[in-house]
BARO-813980 format. One line per field, with one value per residue (C-alpha): residue in three letters; x, y, z. Coordinates in steps of 0.05 Angstrom, whole numbers, plus 32768, in hexadecimal, padded with zeros to 4 digits. Layout:
<pts>
residuo <- c(ALA  ...)
u <- c(X  ...)
v <- c(Y  ...)
w <- c(Z  ...)
</pts>
This chain:
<pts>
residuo <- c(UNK  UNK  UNK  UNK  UNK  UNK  UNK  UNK  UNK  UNK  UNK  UNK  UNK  UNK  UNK  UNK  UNK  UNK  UNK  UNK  UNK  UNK  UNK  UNK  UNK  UNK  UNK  UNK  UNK  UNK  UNK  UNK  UNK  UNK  UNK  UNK  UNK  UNK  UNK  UNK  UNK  UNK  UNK  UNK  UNK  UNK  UNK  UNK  UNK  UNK  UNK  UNK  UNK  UNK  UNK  UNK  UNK  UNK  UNK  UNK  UNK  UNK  UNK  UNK  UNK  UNK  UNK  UNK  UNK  UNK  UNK  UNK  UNK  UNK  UNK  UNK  UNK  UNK  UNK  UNK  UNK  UNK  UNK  UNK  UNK  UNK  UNK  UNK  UNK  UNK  UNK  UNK  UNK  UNK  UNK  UNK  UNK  UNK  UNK  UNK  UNK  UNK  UNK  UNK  UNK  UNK  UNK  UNK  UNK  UNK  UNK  UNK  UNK  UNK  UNK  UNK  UNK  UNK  UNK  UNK  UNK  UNK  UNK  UNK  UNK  UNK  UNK  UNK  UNK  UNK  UNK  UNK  UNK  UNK  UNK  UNK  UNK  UNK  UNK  UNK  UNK  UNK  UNK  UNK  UNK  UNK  UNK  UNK  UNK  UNK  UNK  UNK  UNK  UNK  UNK  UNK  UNK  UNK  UNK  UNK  UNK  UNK  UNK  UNK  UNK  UNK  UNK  UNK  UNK  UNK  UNK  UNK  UNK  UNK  UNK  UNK  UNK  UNK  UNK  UNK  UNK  UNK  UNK  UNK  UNK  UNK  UNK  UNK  UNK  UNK  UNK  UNK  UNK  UNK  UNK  UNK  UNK  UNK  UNK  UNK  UNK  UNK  UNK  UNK  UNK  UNK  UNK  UNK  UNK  UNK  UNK  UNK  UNK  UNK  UNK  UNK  UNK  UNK  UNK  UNK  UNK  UNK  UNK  UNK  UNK  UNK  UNK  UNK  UNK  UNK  UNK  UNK  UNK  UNK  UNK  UNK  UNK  UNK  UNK  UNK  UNK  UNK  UNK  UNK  UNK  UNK  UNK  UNK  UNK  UNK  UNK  UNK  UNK  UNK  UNK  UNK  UNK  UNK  UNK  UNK  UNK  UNK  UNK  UNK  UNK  UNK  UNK  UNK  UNK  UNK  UNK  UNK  UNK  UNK  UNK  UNK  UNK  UNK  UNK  UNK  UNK  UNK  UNK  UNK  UNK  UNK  UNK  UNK  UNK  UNK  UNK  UNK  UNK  UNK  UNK  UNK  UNK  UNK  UNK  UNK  UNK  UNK  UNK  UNK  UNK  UNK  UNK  UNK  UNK  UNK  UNK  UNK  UNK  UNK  UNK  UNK  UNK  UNK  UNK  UNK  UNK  UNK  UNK  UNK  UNK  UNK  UNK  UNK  UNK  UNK  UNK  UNK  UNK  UNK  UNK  UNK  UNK  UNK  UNK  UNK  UNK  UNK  UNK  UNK  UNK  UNK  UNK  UNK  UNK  UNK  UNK  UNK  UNK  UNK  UNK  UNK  UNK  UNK  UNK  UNK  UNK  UNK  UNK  UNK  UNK  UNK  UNK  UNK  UNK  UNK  UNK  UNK  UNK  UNK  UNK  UNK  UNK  UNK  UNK  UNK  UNK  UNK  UNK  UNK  UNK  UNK  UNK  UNK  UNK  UNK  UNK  UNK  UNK  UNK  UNK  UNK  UNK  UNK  UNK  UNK  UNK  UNK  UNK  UNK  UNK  UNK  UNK  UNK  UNK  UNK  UNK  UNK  UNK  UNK  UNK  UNK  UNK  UNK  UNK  UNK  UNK  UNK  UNK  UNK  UNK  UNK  UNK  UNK  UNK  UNK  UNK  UNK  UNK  UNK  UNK  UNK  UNK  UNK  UNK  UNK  UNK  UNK  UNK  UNK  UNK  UNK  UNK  UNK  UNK  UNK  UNK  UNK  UNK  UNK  UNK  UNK  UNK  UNK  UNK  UNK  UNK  UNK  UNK  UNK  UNK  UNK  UNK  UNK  UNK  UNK  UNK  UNK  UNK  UNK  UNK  UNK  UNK  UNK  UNK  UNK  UNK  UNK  UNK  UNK  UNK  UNK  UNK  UNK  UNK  UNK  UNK  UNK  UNK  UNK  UNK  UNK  UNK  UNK  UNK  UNK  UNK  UNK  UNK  UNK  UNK  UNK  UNK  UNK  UNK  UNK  UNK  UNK  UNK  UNK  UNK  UNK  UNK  UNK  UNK  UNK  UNK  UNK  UNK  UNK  UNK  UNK  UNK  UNK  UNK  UNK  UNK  UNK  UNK  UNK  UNK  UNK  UNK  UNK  UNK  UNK  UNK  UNK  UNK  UNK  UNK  UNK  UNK  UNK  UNK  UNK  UNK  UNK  UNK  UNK  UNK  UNK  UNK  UNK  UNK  UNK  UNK  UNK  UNK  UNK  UNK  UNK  UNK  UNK  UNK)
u <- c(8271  8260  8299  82BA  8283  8273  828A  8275  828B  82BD  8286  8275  828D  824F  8211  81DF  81E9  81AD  81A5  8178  8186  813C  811B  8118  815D  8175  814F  8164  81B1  81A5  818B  81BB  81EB  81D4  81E1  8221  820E  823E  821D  8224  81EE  81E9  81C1  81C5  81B1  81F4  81CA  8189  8148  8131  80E8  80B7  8075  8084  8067  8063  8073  803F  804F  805C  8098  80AD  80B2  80CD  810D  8119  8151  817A  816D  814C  8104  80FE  811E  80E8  80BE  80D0  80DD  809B  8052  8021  7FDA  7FA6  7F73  7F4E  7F1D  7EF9  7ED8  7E9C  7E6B  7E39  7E64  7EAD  7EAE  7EEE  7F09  7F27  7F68  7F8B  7F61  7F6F  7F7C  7FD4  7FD5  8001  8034  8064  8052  800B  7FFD  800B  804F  8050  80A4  80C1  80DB  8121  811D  8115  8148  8178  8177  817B  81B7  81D1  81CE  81F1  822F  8237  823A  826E  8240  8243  8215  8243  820B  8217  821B  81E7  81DA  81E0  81CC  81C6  81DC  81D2  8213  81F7  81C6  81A9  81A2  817B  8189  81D5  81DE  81E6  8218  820F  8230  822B  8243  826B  826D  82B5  82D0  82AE  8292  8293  8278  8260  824C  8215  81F8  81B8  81A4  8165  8140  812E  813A  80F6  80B3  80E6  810D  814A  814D  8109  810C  814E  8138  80F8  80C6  8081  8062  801B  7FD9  7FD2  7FD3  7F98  7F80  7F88  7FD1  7FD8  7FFE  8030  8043  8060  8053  802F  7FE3  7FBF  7F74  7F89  7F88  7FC9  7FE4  7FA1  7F98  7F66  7F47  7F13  7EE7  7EBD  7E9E  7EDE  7F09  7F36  7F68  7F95  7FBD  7FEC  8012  8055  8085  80BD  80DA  808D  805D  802A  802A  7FF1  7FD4  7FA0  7F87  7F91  7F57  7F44  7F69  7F9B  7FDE  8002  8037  801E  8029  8015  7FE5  7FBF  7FC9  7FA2  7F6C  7F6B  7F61  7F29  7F08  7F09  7F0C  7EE6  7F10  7F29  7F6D  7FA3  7FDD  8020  8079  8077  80BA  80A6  8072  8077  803B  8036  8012  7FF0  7FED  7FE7  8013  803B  8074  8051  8088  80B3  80EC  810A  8145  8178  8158  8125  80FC  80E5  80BB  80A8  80CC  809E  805C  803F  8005  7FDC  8005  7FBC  7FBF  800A  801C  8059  808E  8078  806A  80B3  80D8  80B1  80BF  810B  80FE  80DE  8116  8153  815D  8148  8187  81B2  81AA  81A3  81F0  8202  81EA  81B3  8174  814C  813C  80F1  8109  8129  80F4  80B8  80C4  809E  8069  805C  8065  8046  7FFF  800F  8026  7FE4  7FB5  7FD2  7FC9  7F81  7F6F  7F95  7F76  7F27  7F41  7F55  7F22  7EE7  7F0E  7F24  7EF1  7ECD  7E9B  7E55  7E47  7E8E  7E95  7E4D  7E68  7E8C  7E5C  7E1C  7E33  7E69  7E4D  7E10  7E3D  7E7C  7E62  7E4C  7E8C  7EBA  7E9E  7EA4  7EDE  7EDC  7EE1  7F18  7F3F  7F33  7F47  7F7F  7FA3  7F9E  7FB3  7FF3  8002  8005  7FD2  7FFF  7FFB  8021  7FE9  7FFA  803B  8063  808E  806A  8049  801D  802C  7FFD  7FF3  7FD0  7F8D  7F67  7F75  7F2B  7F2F  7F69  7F7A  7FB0  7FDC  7FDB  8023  802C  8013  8042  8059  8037  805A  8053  807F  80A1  80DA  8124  815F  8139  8136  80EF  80F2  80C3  80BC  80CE  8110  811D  8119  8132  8178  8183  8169  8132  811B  80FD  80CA  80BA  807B  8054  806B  8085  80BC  8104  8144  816C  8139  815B  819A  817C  815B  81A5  81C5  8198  8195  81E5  81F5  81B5  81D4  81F1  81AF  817E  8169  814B  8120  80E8  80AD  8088  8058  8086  8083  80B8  80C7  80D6  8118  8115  8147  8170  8167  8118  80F0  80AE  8071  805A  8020  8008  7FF7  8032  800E  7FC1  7FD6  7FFB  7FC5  7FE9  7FD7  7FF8  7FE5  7FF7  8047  804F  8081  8083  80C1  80BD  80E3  8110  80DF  80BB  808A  8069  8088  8073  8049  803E  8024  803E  8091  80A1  80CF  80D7  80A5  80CF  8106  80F3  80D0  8110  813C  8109  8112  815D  8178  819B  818F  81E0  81D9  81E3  81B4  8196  81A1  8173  814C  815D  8129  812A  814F  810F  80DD)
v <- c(7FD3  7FAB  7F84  7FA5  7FA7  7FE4  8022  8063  809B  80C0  80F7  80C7  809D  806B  8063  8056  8068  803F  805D  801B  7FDB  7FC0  7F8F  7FCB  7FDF  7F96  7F85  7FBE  7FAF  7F6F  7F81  7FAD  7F80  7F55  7F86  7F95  7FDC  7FFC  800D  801C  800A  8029  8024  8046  8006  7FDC  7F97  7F8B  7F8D  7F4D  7F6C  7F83  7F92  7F6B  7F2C  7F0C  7EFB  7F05  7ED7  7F19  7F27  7EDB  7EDE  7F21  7F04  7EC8  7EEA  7EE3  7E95  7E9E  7EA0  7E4F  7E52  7E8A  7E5D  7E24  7E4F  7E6B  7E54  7E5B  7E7A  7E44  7E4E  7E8A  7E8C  7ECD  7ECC  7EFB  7F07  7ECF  7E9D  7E89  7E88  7E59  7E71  7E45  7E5E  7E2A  7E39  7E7D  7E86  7E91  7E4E  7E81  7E86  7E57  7E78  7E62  7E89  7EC2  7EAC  7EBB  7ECD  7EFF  7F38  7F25  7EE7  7F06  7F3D  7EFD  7ED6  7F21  7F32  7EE9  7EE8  7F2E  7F18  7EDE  7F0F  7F34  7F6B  7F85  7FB8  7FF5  7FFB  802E  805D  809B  80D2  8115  813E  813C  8172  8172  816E  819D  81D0  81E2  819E  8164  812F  8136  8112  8118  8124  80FF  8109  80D7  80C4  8089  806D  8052  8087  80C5  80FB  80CF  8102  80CD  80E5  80BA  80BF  80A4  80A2  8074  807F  803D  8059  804C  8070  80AB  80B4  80E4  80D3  80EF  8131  8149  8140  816F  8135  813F  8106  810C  80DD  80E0  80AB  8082  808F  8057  802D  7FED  7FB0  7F7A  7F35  7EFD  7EC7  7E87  7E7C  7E40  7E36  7E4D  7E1F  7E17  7E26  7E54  7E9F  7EBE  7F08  7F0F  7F4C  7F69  7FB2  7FBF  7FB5  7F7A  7F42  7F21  7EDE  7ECA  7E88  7EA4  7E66  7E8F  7EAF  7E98  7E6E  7EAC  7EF3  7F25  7F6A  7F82  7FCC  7FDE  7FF0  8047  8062  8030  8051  801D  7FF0  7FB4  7F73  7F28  7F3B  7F70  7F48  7F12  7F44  7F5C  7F11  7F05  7F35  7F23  7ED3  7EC7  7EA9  7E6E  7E88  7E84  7EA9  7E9E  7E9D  7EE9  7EEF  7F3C  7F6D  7FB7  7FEB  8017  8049  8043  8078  8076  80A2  80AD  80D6  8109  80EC  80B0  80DE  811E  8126  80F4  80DF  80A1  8089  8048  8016  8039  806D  8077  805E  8041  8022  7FF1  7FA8  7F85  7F79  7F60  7F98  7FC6  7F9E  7F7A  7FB5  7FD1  7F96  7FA4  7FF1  7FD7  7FA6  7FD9  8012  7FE5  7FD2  8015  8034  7FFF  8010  8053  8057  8031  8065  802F  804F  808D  80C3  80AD  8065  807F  80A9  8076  8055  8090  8092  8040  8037  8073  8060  8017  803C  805B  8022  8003  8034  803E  7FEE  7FE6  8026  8002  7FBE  7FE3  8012  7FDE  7FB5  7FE9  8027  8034  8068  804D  8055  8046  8007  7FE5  7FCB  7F9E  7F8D  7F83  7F83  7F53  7F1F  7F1F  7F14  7EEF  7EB4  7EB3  7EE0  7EA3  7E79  7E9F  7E82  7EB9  7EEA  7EC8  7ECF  7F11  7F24  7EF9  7F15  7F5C  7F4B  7F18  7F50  7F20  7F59  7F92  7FB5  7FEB  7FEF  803D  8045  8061  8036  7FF3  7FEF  7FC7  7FBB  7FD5  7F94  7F7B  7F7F  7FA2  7F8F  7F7C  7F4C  7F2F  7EF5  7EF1  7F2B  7F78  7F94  7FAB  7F70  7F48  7F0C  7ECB  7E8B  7E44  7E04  7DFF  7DD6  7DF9  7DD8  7D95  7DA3  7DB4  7DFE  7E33  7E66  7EA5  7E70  7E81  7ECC  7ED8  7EEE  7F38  7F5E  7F5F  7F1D  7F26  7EE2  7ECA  7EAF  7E72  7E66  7E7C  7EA6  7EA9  7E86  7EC7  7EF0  7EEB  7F05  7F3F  7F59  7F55  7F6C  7FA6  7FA9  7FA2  7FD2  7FB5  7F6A  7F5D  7F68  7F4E  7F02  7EEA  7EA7  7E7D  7E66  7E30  7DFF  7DBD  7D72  7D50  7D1A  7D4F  7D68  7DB7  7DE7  7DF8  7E45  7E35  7E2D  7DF8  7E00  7DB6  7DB8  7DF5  7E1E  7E54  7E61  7E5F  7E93  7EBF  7EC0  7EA5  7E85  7E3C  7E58  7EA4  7EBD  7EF7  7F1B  7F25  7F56  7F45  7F7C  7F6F  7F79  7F3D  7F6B  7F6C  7FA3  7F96  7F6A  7F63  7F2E  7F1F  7F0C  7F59  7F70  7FB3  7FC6  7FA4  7FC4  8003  7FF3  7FE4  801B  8048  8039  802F  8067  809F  80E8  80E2  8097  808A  807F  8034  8000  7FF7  7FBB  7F8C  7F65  7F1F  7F0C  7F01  7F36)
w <- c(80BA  8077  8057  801E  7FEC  7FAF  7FC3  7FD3  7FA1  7FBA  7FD3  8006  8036  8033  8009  803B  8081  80AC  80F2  8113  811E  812C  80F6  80C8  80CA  80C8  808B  8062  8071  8058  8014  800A  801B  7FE8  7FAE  7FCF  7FDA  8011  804D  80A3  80C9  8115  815B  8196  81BE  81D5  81CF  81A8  81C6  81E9  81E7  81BF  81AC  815F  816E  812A  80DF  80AE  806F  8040  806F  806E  801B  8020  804F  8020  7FFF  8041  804B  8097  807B  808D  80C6  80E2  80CB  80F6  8135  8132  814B  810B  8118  8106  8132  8155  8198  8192  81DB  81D8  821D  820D  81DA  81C6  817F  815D  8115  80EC  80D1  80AE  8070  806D  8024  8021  7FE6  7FC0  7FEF  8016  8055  8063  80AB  80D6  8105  8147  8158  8184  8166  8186  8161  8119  8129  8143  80F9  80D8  8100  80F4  80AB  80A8  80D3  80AD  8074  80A0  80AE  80F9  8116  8139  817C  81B2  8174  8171  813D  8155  8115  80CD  8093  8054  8025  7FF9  800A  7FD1  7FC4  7FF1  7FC8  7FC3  8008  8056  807D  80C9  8105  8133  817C  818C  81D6  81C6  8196  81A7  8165  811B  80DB  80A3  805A  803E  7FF9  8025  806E  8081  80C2  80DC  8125  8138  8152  8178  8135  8138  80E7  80E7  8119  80F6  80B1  80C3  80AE  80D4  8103  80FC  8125  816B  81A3  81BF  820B  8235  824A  8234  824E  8231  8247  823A  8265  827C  8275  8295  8278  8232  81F4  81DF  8199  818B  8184  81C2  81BA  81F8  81E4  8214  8229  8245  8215  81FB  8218  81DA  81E8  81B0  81B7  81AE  81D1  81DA  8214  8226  8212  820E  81FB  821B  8208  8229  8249  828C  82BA  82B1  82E7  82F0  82F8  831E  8303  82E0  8302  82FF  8334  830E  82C4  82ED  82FB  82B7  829B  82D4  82BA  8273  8278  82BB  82DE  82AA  82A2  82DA  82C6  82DA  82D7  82AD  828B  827F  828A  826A  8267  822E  8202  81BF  8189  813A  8113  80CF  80BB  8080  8057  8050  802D  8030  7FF7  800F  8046  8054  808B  8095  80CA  810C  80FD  80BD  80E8  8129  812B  815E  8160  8164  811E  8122  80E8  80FB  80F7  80B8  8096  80A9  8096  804B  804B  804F  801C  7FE9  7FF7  7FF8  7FB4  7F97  7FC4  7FA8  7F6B  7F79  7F96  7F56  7F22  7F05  7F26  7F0B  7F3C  7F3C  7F4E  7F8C  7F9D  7F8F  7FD5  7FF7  7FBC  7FCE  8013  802F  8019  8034  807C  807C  8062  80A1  80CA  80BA  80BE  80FE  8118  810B  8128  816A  8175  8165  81A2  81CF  81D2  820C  81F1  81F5  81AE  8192  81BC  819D  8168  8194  81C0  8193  8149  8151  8174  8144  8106  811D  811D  80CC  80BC  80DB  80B2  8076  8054  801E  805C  807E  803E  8038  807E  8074  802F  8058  8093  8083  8050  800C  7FF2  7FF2  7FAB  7F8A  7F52  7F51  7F4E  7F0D  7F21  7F01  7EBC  7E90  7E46  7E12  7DF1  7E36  7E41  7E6E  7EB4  7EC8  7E85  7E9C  7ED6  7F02  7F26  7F09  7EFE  7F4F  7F6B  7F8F  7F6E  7F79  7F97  7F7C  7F6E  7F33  7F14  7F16  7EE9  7F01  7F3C  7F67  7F85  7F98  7F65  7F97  7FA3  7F59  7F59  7F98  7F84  7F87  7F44  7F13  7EF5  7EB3  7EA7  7E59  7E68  7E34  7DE8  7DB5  7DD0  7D9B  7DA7  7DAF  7DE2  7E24  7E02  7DD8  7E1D  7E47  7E0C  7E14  7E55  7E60  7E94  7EC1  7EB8  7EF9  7F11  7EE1  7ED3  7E99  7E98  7E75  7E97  7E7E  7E90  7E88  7E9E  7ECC  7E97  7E58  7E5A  7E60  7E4C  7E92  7E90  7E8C  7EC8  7EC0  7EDE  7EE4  7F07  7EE7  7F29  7F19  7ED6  7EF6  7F2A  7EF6  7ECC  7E91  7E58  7E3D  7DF1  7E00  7E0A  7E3C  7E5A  7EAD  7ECB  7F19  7F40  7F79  7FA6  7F8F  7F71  7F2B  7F07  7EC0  7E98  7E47  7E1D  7DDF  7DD6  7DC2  7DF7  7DEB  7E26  7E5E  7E42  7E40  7E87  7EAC  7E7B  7E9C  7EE2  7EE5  7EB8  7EDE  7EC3  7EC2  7E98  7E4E  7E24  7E26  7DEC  7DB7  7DBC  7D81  7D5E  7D4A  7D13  7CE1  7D0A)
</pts>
């Protein structure tokens, strides 16, 4: 159970109830952990998973676990992706990685880490919080507290190995119980896609004839063998498709067949630490919400791991619904807030699902038509694509995830004094937030470092910007204060003295990949998330006032503050 943090109304015992304990689950504790929002989280495993299909950290999912202080030391556990072998019939083609286009984030490449290793630091940093995970627990059943009324809470009764029946009333409960979801079957959400034909096979192991520290996809007509350098429990991780027909259990002897048959003979294979067979299929819940009740990660979606996706895109469904729940339970987040997460994450579930989907069937189909692609297109125009630099950033912003927009949602705005977006530079309010070096009280940080406490961050951006506007906004904003930051950027030099609640951008680059002008004041409100939310230009800051007012006013909330103009305006 959490430590003693905010409390539940007296309606409910809890304000979010997680059933899940995997990345997803994990993640989402610890964000509402740190906005103190009470909360249980339960699995019906007695020890985490040692294995899994997650096989790596994309560098969205790395920024997104900043917060929690384990982000660096993923990073150093983990092998980075520089370099992939794309072994074709007739040549081997080597792609160049290390290039890839990430300069606007700390994380420059797709980590290779065992899903055990991610959901060790997660489950780390929470009991150092004093969080524990209550395992061996299991939900039975759900009920709505009121029902005439879906979003007035759940009521969930549960089974404990040690104590036997446990009712628990939740303002929320969040499904992050994975691709089987109890969350999802007793909240009548629908799981729609199908499953691909074929079984697949998983194993991490030792490979002799393989360049170390490189990525390997063998592609042939029939099919596809993938070795990621993955170090730990084993040096190498395989997928692959097992031969039509084959039924048997897989084995070292049979993986060695498979690889024969894909790698002629170069690779010896060797000392597996596990071997599991396994099905494919691509499917999405129809919704992410139903009243007081969320879904998120596999429980949301499944999709082919070729594209090392699912788990990344879990973790960020956790990082996208956590804070609106926390405030939420505190009485500081509209009803559309809350219900946004379904409205912005859904269509990411599905993007995924649809470019993960192409990716596996251009490697894996059999059908003579289907599978030509592979066999003659490819091989025609990998070799020009590779070395594309333009297309290797491309793939890359997709795939690590860094491109993920919420353009759409209500839930971010533009000012009216800003121009057009395609006559402006730099990120659209829903883009996530660029990453670059900056100068902090003196001292050199990232600037995600800066605005990764828990809360909106409002940014005055260039000149010209009065004495008094940081305390006119949190004077009125004053109810949203615990949670809101208020800070200058500027584009400064390390021998001026600067004004400790600014931030300086001395080499410029935060202010180039903003799109911000050194002549031109404007103002940036960066959501939790790490997200764009709003963007004006001009030092009026009645938009971003009205902008956050708007997203964090209860129906049940007074009326916000007036925003105050500068003595002179």
């Amino acid at each position: 159970m959490a430590a003693q943090q905010h409390s539940a109304d007296s309606n409910y015992d809890v304000d979010v109830l997680i059933v899940g304990a995997g990345p997803t689950g994990l993640a989402l504790a610890a964000q509402l952990d740190s906005f103190g929002t009470s909360f249980r989280i339960i699995d019906r495993s007695l020890t985490p998973a040692e294995h899994s299909r997650a096989l790596a950290l994309q560098p969205r999912t790395l920024e997104a676990l900043r917060p929690f202080g384990i982000s660096a030391a993923l990073a150093a556990a983990g092998h980075p992706a520089r370099r992939l072998h794309l072994h074709l019939p007739e040549q081997t083609i080597p792609v160049d990685l290390a290039d890839a286009g990430s300069e606007d984030s700390e994380f420059q490449h797709l980590l290779f880490l065992s899903q055990a290793e991610t959901e060790r630091a997660l489950t780390s940093y929470l009991a150092g919080r004093r969080v524990r995970v209550e395992r061996g627990v299991e939900l039975q059943d759900l009920e709505r507290l009121d029902p005439e009324d879906p979003f007035a809470g759940v009521e969930a009764k549960i089974q404990r190995m040690d104590r036997g029946i446990e009712r628990i009333r939740a303002r929320y409960v969040v499904g992050a119980d994975g691709a089987h979801s109890t969350v999802r079957s007793k909240a009548g959400m629908d799981w729609r896609g199908s499953g691909y034909p074929g079984t697949y096979v998983l194993a991490d192991l030792e490979i002799d004839g393989a360049e170390p520290d490189t990525m390997h996809s063998y592609l042939n007509e029939d099919g596809f063998l993938l070795l990621f350098p993955l170090g730990r429990p084993a040096t190498w991780r395989l997928i692959a498709m097992k031969e039509d027909g084959d039924s048997g259990e897989a084995t070292l002897e049979s993986l060695q067949n498979i690889a024969d048959k894909f790698a002629d003979g170069a690779l010896s294979l060797r000392d597996p630490q596990w071997i599991s067979t396994f099905k494919l299929s691509h499917q999405i819940a129809e919704y992410y919400q139903n009243g007081s009740v969320f879904l998120a990660g596999d429980a949301a979606h499944v999709s082919s791991p070729v594209a090392a996706q699912g788990m990344n895109t879990g973790i960020q469904d956790a990082l996208n619904l956590g804070w609106k729940l926390s405030l939420g339970a505190r009485g500081l987040a509209s009803e559309e807030l809350v219900d946004s997460y379904d409205a912005e994450r859904r269509p990411v579930g599905q993007n995924v699902l649809n470019f993960t989907d192409r990716i596996f069937r251009l490697a894996s189909s059999k059908n003579g038509l289907l599978k030509l692609p592979r066999t003659k297109l490819l091989p025609a125009i990998a070799p020009k694509a590779s070395g594309s630099k333009a297309f290797r950033t491309r793939l890359f912003r997709t795939v690590s995830q860094l491109g993920t927009q919420y353009r759409d949602s209500d839930m971010v705005d533009t000012g009216d004094s800003r121009l057009p977006a395609f006559l402006t530079a730099g990120p659209k309010a829903g883009d996530r937030m660029p990453d670059a070096v900056v100068l902090d009280q003196g001292r050199e940080r990232r600037l995600h470092e800066v605005l990764s406490t828990p809360g909106f961050h409002v940014l005055l951006c260039g000149p010209g910007w009065p004495a008094d506007t940081q305390l006119r906004i949190h004077d009125a904003l004053g109810r949203l204060s615990p949670w809101l930051s208020v800070q200058r950027l500027t584009v400064g030099s390390r021998l001026a003295a600067a004004d400790p609640s600014e931030i300086q951008d001395v080499s410029g680059l935060a202010f180039e990949r903003l799109g911000l002008s050194v002549r031109r004041p404007e103002i940036l409100v960066v959501r939790p998330d790490g997200h764009i939310g709003f963007r004006s230009q001009g030092t009026d800051i009645t938009g971003a006032v009205e902008y956050l007012n708007r997203l964090t006013t209860s129906a049940a909330a007074s009326q916000p503050a007036s925003v105050n103009q500068p003595a002179g305006a």
